[in-house]
N, CA, C and O atoms as a Tripos MOL2 file, in Angstrom:
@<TRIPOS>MOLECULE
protein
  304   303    76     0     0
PROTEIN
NO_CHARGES

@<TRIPOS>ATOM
      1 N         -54.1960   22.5830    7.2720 N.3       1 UNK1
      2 CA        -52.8500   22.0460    7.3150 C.3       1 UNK1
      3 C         -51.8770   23.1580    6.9650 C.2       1 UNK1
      4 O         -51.8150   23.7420    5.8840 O.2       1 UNK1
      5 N         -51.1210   23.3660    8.0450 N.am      2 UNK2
      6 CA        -49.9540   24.4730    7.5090 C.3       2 UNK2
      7 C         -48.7460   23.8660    6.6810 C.2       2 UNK2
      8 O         -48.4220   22.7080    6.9450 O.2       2 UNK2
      9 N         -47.9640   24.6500    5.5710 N.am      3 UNK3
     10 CA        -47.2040   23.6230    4.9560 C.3       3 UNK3
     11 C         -45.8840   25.2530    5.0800 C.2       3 UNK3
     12 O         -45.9820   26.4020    4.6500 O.2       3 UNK3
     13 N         -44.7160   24.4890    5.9180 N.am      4 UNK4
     14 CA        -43.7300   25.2640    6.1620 C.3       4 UNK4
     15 C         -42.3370   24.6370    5.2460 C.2       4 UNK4
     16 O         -42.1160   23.4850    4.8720 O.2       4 UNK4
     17 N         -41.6300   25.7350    5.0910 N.am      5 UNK5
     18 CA        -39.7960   24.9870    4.5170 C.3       5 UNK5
     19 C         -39.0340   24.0620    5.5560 C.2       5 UNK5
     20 O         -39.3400   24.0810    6.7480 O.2       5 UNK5
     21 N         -38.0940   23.3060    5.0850 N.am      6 UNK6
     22 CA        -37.7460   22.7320    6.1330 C.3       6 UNK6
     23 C         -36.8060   23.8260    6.9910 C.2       6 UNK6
     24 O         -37.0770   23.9120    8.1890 O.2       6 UNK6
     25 N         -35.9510   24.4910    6.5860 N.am      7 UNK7
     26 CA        -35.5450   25.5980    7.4120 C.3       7 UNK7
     27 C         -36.3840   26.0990    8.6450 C.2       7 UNK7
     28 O         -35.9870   26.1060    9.8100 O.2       7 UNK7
     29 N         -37.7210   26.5520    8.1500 N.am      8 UNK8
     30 CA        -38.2740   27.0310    9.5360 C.3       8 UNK8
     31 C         -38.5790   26.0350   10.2610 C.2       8 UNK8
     32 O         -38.8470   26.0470   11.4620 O.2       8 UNK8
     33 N         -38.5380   24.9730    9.4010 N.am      9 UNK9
     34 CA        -38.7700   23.6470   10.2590 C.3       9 UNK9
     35 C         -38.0760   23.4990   11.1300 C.2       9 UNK9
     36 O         -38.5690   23.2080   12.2200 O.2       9 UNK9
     37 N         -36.4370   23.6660   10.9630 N.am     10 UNK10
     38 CA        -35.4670   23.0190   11.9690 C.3      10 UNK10
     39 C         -34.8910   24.3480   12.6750 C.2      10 UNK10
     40 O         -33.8520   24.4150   13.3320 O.2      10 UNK10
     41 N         -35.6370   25.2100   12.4430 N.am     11 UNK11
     42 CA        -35.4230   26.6390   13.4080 C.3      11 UNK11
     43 C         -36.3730   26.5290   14.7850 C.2      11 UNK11
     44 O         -36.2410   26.5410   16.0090 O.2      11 UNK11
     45 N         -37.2390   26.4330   13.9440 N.am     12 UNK12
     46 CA        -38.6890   26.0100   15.3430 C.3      12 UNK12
     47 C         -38.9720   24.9130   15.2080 C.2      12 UNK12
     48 O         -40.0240   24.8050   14.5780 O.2      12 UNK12
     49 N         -38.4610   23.8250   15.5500 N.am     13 UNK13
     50 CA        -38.8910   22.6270   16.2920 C.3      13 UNK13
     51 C         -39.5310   22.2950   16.9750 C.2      13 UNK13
     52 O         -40.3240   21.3560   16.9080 O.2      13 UNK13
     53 N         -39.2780   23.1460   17.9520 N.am     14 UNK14
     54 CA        -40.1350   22.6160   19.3770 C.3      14 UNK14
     55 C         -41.5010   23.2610   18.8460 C.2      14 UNK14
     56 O         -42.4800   22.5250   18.9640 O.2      14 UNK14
     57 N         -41.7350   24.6150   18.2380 N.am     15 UNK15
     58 CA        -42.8460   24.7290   18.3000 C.3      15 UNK15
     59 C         -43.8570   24.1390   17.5300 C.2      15 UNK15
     60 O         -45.0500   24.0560   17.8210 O.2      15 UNK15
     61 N         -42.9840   23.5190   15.9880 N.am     16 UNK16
     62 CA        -44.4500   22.5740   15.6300 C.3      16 UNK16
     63 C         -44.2450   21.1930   15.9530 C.2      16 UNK16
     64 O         -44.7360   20.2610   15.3170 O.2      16 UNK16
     65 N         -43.4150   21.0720   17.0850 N.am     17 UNK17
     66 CA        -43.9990   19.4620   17.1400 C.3      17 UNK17
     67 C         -44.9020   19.9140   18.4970 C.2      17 UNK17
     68 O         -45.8470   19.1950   18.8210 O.2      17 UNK17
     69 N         -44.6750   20.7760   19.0540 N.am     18 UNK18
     70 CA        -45.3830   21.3500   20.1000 C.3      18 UNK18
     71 C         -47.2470   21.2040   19.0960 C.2      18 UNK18
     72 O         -48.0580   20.2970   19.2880 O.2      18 UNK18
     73 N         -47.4260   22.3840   18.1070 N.am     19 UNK19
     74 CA        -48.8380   22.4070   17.1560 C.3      19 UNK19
     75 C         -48.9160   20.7320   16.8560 C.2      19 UNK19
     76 O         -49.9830   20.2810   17.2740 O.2      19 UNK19
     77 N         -48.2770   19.9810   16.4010 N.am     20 UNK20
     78 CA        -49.0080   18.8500   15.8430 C.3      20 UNK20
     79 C         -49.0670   18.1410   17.2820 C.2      20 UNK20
     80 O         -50.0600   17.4150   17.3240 O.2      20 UNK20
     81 N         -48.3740   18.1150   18.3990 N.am     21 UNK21
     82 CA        -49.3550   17.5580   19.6750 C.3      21 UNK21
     83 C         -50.4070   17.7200   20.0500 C.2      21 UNK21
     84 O         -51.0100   17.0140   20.8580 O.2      21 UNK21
     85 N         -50.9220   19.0430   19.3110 N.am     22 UNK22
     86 CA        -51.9580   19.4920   19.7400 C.3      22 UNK22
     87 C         -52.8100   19.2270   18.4940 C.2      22 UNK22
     88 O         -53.6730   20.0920   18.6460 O.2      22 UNK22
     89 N         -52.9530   18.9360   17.9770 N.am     23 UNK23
     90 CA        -53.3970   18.2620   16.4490 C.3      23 UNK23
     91 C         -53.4410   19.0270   15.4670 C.2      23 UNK23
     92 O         -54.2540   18.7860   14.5740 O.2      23 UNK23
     93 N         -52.6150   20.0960   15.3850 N.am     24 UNK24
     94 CA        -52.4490   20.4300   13.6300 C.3      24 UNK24
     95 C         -52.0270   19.4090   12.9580 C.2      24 UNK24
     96 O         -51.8680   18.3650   13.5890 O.2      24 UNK24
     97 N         -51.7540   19.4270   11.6190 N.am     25 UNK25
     98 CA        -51.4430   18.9250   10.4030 C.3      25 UNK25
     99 C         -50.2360   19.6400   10.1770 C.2      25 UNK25
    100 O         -50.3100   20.8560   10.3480 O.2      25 UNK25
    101 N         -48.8320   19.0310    9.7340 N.am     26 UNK26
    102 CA        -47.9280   20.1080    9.2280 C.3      26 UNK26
    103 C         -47.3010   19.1140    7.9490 C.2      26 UNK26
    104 O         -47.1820   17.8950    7.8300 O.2      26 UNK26
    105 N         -47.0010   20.1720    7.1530 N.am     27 UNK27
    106 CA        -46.0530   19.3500    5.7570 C.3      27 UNK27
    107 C         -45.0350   20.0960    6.1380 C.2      27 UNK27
    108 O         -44.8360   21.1120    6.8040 O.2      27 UNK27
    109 N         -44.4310   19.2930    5.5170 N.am     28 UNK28
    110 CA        -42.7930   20.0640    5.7580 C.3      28 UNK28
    111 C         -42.3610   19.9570    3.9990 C.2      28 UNK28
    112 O         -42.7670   18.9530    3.4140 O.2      28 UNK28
    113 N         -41.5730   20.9630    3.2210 N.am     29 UNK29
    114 CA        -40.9670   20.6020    1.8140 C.3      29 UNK29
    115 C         -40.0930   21.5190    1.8570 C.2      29 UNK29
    116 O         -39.9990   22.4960    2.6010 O.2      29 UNK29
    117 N         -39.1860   21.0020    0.6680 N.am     30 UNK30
    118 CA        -37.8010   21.8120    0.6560 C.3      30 UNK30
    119 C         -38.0800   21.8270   -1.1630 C.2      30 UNK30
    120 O         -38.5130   21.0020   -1.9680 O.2      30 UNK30
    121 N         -37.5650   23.2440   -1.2480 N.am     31 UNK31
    122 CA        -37.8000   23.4390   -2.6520 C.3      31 UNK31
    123 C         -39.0410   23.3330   -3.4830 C.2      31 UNK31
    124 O         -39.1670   23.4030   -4.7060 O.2      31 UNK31
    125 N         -39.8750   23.1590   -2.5990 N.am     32 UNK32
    126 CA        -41.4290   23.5130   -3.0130 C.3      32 UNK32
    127 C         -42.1160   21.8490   -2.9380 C.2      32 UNK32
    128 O         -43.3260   21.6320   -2.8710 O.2      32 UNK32
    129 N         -41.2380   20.9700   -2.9620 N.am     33 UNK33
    130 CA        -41.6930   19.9120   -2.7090 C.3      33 UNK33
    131 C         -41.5690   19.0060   -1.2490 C.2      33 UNK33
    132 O         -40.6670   19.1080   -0.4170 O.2      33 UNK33
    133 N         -42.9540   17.9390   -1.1930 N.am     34 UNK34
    134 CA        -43.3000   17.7500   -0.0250 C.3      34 UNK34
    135 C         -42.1730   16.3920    0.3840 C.2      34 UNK34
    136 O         -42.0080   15.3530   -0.2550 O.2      34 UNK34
    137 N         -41.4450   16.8650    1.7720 N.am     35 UNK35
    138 CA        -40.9080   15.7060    2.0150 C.3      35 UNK35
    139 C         -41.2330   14.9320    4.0130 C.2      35 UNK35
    140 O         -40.5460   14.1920    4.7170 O.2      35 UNK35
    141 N         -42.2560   15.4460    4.1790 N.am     36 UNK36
    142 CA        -43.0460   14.8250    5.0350 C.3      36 UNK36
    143 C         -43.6750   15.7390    5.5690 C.2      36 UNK36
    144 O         -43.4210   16.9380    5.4570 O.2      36 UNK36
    145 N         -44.9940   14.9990    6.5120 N.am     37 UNK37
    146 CA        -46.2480   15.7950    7.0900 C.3      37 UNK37
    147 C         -46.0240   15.2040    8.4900 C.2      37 UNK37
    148 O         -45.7440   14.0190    8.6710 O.2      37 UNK37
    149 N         -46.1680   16.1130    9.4650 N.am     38 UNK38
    150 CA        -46.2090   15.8260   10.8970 C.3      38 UNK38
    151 C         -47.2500   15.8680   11.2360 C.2      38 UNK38
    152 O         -47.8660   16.8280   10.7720 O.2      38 UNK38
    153 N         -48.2240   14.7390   12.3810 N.am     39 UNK39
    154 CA        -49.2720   14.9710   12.5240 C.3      39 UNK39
    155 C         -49.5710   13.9450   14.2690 C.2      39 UNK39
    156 O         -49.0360   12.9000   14.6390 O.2      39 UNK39
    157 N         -50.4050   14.6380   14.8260 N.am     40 UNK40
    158 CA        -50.5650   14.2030   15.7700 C.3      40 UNK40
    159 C         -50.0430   12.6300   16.2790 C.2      40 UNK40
    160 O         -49.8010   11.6750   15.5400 O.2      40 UNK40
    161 N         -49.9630   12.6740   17.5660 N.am     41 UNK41
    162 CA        -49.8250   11.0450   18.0230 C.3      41 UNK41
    163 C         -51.0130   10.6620   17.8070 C.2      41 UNK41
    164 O         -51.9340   11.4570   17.6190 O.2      41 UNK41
    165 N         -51.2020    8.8250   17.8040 N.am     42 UNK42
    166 CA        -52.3330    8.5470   18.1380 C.3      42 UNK42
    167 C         -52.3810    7.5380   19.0750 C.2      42 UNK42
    168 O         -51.4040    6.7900   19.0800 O.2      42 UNK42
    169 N         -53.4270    7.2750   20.0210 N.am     43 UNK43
    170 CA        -53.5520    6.5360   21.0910 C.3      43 UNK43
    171 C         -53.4120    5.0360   20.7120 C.2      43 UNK43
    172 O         -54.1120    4.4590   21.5430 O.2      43 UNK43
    173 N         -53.1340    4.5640   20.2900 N.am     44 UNK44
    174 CA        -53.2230    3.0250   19.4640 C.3      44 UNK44
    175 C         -54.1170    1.6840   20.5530 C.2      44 UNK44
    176 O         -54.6030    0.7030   19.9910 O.2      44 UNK44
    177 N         -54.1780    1.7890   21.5270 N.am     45 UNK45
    178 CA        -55.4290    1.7690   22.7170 C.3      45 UNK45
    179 C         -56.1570    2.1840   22.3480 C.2      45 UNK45
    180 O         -56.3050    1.6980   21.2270 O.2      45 UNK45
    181 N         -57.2340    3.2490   22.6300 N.am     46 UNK46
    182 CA        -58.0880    4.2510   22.2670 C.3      46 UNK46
    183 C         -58.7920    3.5810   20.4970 C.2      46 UNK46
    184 O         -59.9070    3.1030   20.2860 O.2      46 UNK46
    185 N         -57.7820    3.7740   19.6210 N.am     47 UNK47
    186 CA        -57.8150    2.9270   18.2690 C.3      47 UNK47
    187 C         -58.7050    1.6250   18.5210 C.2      47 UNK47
    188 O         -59.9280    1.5000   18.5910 O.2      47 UNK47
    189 N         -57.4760    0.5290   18.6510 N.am     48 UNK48
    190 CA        -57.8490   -0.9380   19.0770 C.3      48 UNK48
    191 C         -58.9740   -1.2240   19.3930 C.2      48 UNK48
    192 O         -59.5590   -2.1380   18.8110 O.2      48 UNK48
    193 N         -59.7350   -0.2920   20.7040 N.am     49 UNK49
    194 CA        -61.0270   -0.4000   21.4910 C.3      49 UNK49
    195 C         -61.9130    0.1680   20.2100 C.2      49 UNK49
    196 O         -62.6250   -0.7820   19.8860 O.2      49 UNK49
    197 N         -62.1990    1.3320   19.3050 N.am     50 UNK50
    198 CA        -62.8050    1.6430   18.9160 C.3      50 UNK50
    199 C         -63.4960    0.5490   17.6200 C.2      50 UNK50
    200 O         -64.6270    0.3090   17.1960 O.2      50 UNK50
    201 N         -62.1100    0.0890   17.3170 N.am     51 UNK51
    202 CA        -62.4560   -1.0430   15.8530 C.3      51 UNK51
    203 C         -63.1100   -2.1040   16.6610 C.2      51 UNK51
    204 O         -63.8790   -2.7840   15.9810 O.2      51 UNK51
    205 N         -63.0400   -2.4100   17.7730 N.am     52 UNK52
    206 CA        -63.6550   -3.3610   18.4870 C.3      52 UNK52
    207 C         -64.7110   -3.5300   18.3590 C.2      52 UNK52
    208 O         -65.1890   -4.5970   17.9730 O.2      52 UNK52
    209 N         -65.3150   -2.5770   18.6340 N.am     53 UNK53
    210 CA        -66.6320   -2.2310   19.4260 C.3      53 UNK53
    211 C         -67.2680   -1.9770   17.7440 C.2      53 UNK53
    212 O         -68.3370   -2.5740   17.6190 O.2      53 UNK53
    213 N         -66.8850   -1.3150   16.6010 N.am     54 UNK54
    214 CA        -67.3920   -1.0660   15.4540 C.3      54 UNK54
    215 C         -67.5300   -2.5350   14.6470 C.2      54 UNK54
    216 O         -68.3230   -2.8190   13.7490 O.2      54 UNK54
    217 N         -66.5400   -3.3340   15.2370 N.am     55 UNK55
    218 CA        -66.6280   -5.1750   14.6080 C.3      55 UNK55
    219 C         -67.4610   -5.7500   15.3330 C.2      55 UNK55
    220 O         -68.1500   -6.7330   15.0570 O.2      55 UNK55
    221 N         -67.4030   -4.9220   16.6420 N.am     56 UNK56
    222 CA        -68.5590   -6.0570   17.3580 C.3      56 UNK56
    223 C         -69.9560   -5.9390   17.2170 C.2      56 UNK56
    224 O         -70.7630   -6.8660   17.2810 O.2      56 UNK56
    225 N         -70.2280   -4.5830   16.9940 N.am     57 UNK57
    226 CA        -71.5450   -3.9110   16.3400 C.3      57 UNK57
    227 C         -72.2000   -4.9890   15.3400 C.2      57 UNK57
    228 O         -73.3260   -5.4470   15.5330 O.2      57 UNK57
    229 N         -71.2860   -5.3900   14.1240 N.am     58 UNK58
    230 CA        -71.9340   -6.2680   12.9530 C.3      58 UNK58
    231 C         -71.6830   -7.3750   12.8220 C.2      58 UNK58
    232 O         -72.0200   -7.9850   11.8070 O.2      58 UNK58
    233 N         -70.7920   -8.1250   14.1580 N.am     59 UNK59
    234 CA        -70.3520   -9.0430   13.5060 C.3      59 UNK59
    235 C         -71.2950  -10.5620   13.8560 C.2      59 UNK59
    236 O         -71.2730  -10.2600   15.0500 O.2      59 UNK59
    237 N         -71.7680  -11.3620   13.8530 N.am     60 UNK60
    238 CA        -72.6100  -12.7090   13.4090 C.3      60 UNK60
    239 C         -71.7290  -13.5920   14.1880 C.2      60 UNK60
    240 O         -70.5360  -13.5960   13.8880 O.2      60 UNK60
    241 N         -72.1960  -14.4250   15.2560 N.am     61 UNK61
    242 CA        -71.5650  -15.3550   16.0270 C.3      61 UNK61
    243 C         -72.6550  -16.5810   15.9830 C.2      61 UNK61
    244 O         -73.8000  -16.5900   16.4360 O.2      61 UNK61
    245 N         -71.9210  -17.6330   15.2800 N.am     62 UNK62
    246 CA        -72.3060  -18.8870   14.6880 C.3      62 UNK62
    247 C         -71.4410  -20.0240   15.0390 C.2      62 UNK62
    248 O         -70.3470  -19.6380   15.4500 O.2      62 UNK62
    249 N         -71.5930  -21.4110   15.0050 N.am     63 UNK63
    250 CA        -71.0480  -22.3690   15.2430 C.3      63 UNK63
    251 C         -69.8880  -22.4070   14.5600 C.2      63 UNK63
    252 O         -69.9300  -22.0800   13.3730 O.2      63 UNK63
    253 N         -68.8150  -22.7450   15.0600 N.am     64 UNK64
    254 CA        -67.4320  -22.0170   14.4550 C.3      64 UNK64
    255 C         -66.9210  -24.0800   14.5900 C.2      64 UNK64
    256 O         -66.2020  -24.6080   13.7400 O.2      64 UNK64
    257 N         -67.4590  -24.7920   15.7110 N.am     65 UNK65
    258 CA        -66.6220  -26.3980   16.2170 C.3      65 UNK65
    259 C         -67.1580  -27.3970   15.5330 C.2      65 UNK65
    260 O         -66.5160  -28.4470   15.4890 O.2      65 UNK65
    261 N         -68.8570  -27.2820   14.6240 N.am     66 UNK66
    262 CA        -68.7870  -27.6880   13.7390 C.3      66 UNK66
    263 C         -68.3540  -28.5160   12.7390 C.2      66 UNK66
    264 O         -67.4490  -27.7900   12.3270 O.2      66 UNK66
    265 N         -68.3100  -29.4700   12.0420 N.am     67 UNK67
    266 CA        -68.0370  -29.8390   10.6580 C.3      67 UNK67
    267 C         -68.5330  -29.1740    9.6350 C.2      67 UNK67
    268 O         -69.7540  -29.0370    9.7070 O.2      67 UNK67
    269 N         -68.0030  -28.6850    8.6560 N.am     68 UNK68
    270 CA        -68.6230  -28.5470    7.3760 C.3      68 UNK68
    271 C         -68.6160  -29.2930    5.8100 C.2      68 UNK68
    272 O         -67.6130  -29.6750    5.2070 O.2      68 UNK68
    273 N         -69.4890  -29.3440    5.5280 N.am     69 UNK69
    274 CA        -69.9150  -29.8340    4.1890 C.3      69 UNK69
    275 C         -68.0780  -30.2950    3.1130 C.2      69 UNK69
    276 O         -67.4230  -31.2430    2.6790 O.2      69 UNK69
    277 N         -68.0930  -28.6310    3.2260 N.am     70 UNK70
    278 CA        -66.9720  -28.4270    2.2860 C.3      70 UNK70
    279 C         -65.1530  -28.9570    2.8850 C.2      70 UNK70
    280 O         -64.6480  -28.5560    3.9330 O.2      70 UNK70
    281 N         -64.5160  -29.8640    1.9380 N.am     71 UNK71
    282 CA        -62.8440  -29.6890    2.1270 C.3      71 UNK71
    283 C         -62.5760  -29.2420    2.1930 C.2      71 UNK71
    284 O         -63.2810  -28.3590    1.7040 O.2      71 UNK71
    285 N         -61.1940  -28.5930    2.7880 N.am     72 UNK72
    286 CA        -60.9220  -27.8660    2.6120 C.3      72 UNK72
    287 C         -59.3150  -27.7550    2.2140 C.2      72 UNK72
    288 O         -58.7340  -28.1080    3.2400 O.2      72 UNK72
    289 N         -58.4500  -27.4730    1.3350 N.am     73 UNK73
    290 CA        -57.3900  -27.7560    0.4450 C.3      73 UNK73
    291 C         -56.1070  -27.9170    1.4920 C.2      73 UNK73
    292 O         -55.1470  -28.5840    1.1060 O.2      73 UNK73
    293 N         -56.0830  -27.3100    2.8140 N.am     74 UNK74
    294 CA        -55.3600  -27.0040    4.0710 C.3      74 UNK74
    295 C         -55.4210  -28.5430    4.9430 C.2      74 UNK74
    296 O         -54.4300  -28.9690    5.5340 O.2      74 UNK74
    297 N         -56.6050  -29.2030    4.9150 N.am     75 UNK75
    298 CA        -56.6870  -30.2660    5.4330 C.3      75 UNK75
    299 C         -56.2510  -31.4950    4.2310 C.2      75 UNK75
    300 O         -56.4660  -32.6270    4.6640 O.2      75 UNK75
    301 N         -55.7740  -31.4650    3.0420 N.am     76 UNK76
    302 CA        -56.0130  -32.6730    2.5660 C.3      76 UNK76
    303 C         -53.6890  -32.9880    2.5840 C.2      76 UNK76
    304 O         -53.2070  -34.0560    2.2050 O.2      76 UNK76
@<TRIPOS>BOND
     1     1     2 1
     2     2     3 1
     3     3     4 2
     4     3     5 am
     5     5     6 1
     6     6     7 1
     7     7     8 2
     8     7     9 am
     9     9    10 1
    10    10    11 1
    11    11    12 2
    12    11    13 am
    13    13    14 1
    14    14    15 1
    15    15    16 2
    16    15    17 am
    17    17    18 1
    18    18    19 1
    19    19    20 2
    20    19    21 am
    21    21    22 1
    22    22    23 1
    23    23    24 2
    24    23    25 am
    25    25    26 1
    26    26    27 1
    27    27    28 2
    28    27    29 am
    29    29    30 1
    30    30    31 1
    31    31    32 2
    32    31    33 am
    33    33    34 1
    34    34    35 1
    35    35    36 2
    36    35    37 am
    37    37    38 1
    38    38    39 1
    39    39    40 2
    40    39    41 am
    41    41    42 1
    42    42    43 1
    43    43    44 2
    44    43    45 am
    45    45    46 1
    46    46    47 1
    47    47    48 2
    48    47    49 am
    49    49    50 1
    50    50    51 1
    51    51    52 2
    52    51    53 am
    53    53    54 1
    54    54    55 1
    55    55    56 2
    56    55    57 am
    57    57    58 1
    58    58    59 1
    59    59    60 2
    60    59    61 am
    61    61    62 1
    62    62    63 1
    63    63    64 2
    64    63    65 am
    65    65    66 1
    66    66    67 1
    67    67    68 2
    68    67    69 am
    69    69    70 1
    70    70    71 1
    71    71    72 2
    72    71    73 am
    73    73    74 1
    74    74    75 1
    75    75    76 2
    76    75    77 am
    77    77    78 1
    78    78    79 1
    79    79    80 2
    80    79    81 am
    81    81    82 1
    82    82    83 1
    83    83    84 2
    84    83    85 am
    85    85    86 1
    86    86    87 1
    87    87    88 2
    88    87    89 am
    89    89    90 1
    90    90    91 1
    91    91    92 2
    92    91    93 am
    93    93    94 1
    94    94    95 1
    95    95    96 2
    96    95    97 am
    97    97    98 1
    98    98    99 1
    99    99   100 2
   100    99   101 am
   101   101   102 1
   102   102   103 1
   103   103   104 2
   104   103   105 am
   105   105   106 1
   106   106   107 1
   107   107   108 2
   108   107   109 am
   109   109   110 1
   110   110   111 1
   111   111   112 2
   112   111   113 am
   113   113   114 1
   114   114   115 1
   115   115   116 2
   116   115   117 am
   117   117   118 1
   118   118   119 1
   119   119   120 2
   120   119   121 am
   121   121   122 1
   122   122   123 1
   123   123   124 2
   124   123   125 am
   125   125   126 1
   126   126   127 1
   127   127   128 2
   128   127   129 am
   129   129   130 1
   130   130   131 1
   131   131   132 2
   132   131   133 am
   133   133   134 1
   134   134   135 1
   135   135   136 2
   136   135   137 am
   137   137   138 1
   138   138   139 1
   139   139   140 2
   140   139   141 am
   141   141   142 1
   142   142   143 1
   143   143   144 2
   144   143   145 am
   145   145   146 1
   146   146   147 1
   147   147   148 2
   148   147   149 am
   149   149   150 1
   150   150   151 1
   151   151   152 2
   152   151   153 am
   153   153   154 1
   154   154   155 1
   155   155   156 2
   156   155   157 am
   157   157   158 1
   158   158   159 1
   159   159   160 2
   160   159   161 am
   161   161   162 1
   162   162   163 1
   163   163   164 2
   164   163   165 am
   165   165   166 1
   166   166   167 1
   167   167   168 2
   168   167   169 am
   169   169   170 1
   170   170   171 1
   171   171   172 2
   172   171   173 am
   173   173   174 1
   174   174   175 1
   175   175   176 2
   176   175   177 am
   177   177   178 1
   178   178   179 1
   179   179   180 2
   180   179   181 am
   181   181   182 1
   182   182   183 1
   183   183   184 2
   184   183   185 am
   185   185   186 1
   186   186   187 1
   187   187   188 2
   188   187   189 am
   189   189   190 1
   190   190   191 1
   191   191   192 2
   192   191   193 am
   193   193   194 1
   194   194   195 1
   195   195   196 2
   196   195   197 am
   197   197   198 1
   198   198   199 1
   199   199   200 2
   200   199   201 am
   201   201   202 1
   202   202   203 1
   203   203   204 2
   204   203   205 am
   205   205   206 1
   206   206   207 1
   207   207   208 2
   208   207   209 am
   209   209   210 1
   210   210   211 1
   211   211   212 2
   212   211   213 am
   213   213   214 1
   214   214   215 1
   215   215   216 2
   216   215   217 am
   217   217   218 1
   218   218   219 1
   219   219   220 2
   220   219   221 am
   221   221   222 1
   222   222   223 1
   223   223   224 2
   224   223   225 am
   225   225   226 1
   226   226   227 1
   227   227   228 2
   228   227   229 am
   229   229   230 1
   230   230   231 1
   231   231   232 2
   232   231   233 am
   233   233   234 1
   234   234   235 1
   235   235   236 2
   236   235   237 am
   237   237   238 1
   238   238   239 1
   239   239   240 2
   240   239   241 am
   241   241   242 1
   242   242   243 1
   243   243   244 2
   244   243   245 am
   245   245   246 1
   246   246   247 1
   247   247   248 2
   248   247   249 am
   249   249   250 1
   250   250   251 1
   251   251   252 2
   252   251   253 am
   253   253   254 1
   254   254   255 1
   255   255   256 2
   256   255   257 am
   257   257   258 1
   258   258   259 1
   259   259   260 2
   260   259   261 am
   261   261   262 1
   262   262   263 1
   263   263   264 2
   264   263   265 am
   265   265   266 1
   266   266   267 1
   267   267   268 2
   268   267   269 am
   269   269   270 1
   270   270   271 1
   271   271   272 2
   272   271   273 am
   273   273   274 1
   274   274   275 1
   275   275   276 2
   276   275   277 am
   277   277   278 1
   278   278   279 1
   279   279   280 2
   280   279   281 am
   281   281   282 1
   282   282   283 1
   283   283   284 2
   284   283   285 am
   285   285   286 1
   286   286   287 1
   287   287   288 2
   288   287   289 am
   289   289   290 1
   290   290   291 1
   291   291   292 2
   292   291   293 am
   293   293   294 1
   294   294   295 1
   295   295   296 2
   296   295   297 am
   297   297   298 1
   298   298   299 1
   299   299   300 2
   300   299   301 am
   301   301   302 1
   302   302   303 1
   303   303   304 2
@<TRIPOS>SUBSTRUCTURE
     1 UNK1         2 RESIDUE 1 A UNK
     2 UNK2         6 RESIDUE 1 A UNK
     3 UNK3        10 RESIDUE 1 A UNK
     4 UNK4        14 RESIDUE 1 A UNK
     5 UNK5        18 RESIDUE 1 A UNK
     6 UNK6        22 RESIDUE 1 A UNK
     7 UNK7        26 RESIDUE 1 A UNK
     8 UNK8        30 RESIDUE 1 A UNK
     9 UNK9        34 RESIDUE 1 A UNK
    10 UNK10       38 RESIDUE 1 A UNK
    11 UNK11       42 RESIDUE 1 A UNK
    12 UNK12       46 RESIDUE 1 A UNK
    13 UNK13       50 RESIDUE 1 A UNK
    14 UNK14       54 RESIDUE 1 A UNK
    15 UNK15       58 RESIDUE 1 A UNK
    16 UNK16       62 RESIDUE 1 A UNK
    17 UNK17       66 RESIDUE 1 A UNK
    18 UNK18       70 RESIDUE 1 A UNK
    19 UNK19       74 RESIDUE 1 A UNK
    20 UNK20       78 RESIDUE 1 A UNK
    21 UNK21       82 RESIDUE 1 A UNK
    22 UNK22       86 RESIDUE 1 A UNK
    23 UNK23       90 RESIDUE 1 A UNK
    24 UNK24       94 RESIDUE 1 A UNK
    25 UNK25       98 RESIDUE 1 A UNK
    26 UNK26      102 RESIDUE 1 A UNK
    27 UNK27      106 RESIDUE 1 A UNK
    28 UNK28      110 RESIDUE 1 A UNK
    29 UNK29      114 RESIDUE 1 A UNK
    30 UNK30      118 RESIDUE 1 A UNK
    31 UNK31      122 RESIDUE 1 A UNK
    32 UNK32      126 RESIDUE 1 A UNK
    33 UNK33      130 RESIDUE 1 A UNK
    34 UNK34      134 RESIDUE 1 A UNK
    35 UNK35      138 RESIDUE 1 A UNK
    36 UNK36      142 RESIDUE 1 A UNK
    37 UNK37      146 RESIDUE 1 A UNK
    38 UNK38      150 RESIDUE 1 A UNK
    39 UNK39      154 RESIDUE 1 A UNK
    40 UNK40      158 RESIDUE 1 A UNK
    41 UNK41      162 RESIDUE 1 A UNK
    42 UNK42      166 RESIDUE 1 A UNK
    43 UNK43      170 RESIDUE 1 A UNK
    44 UNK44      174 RESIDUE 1 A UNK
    45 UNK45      178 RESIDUE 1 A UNK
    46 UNK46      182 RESIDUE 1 A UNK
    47 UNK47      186 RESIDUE 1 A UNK
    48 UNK48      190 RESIDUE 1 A UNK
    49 UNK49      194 RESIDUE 1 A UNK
    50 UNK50      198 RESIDUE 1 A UNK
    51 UNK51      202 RESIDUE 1 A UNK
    52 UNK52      206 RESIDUE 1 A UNK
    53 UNK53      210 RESIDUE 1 A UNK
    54 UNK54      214 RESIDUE 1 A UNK
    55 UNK55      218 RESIDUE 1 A UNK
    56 UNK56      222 RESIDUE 1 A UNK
    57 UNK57      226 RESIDUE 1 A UNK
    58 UNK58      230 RESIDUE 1 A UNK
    59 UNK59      234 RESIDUE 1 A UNK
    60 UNK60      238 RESIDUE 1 A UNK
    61 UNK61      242 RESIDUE 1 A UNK
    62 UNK62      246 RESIDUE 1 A UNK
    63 UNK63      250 RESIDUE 1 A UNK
    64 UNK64      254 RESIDUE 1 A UNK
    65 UNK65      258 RESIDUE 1 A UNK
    66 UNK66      262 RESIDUE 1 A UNK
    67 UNK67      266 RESIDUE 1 A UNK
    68 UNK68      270 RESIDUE 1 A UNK
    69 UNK69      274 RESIDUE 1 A UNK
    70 UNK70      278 RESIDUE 1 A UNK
    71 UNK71      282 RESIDUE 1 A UNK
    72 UNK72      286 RESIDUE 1 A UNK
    73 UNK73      290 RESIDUE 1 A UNK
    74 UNK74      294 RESIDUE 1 A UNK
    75 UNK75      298 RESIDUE 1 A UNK
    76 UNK76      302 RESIDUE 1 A UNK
């Protein structure tokens, strides 16, 4: 992770939002402290599908239409 001032920050712009498209890590701080990190886009598709497929891996498909035993505090 490169960690630049905001000055060079707003001198070169284009070029680290250019690096974090490409997936660096950047902090940005002024006065030695951190006031944000730039970091890649993410596909939020790409995402979505992945948790999918990692929930669908473990997940247990059982009678859901059922009655059960138990009340439930929503129904009374």
């Amino acid at each position: 992770m490169e960690t630049i001032n905001i000055s060079e920050f707003r001198a070169n712009l284009l070029k680290y939002l250019e690096k974090a498209n490409s997936g660096e890590h950047i902090s940005v701080t002024t006065n030695g402290r951190l006031i944000a990190t730039i970091i890649p886009p993410v596909d939020q598709k790409i995402l979505a599908r992945k948790q999918l497929h990692e929930l669908a891996a473990t997940a247990k498909i059982r009678d859901v239409t059922s009655p059960v035993d138990e009340q439930w505090d929503a129904l009374s």
